[in-house]
N, C-alpha and C positions, 0 to 999 in steps of 0.2 A: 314871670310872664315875659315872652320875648319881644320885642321893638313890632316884630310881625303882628301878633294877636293883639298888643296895644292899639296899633293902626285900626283893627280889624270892628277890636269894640268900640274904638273910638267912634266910627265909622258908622256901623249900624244902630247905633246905641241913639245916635243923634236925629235919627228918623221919628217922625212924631208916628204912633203909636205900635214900634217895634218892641219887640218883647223877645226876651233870650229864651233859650228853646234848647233840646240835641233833636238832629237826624242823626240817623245809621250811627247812633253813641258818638258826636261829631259834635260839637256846639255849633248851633244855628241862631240866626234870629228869623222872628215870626211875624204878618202884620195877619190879622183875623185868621190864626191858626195855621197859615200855611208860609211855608218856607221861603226865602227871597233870597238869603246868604248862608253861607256856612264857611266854615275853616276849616283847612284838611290839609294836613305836609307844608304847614305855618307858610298858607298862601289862600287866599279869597277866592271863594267859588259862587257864584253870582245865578241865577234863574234865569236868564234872557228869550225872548222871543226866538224860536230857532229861525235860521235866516234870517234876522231882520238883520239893517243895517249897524244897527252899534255889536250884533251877536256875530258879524262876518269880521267887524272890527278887532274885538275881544280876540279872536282868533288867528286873527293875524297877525298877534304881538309875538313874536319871539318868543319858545319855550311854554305858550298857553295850551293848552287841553281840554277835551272835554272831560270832567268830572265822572270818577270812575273808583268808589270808594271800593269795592270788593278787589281790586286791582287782578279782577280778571280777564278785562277785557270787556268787560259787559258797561262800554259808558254811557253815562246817562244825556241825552242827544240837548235839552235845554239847560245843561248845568256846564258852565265852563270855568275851568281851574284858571288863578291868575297871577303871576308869581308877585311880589315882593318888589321886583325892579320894575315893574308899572304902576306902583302907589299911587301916582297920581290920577290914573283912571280907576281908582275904587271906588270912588263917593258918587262919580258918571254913572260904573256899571252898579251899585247898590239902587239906585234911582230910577235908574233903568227896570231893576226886578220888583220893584214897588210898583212901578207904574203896570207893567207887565201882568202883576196879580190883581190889579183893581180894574183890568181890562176884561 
C-alpha cells in the first residue's frame, strides 16, 4: 500500500459512519450508500458542491481536476481529483463531501 492510499484510508476511514465501498471498480468510501471519496491515479477525489466555495478552492490548487475515470474526457462536474502534494486539505475536502451528501 503506498504512503498515498494510507493517507486516503486513513482519512475516510475516521469519519463516523463511513463504510468502504468501489465506484467505477475504484475503492470508494460510503456514508448511507452514496459516494463522498474515492481514490484514483493514488490521489483523493472528493464529491464537492459544484461552485461552492471550498469546490472553486479544490480547483485552484495546482495540478487538481475534475474526476474523470473513463479518461475520456467525459469528467464528472462534482467529483474533483486532488493530488498528494495538498494532503493537507484532505480531511477539509472529505468533510466537505459528507456534509454535501447529508444536504
Amino acid at each position: 500500500m503506498t504512503k498515498e492510499e494510507e493517507y486516503y484510508h486513513k482519512i475516510a476511514s475516521a469519519i463516523s459512519g463511513a463504510e468502504k465501498s468501489q465506484m467505477f471498480g475504484k475503492p470508494c468510501y460510503k456514508i448511507n450508500k452514496k459516494a463522498f471519496c474515492c481514490f484514483f491515479e493514488n490521489e483523493m477525489v472528493f464529491k464537492l458542491k459544484f461552485n461552492s466555495e471550498l469546490y472553486q478552492e479544490a480547483l485552484s490548487l495546482d495540478g487538481t481536476k475534475l474526476f474523470d475515470p473513463s479518461g475520456k474526457g467525459r469528467a464528472m462536474k462534482e467529483w474533483v481529483q486532488v493530488s498528494f502534494e495538498y494532503v493537507e486539505f484532505w480531511e477539509k475536502f472529505a468533510d466537505s463531501a459528507v456534509e454535501y451528501l447529508k444536504s
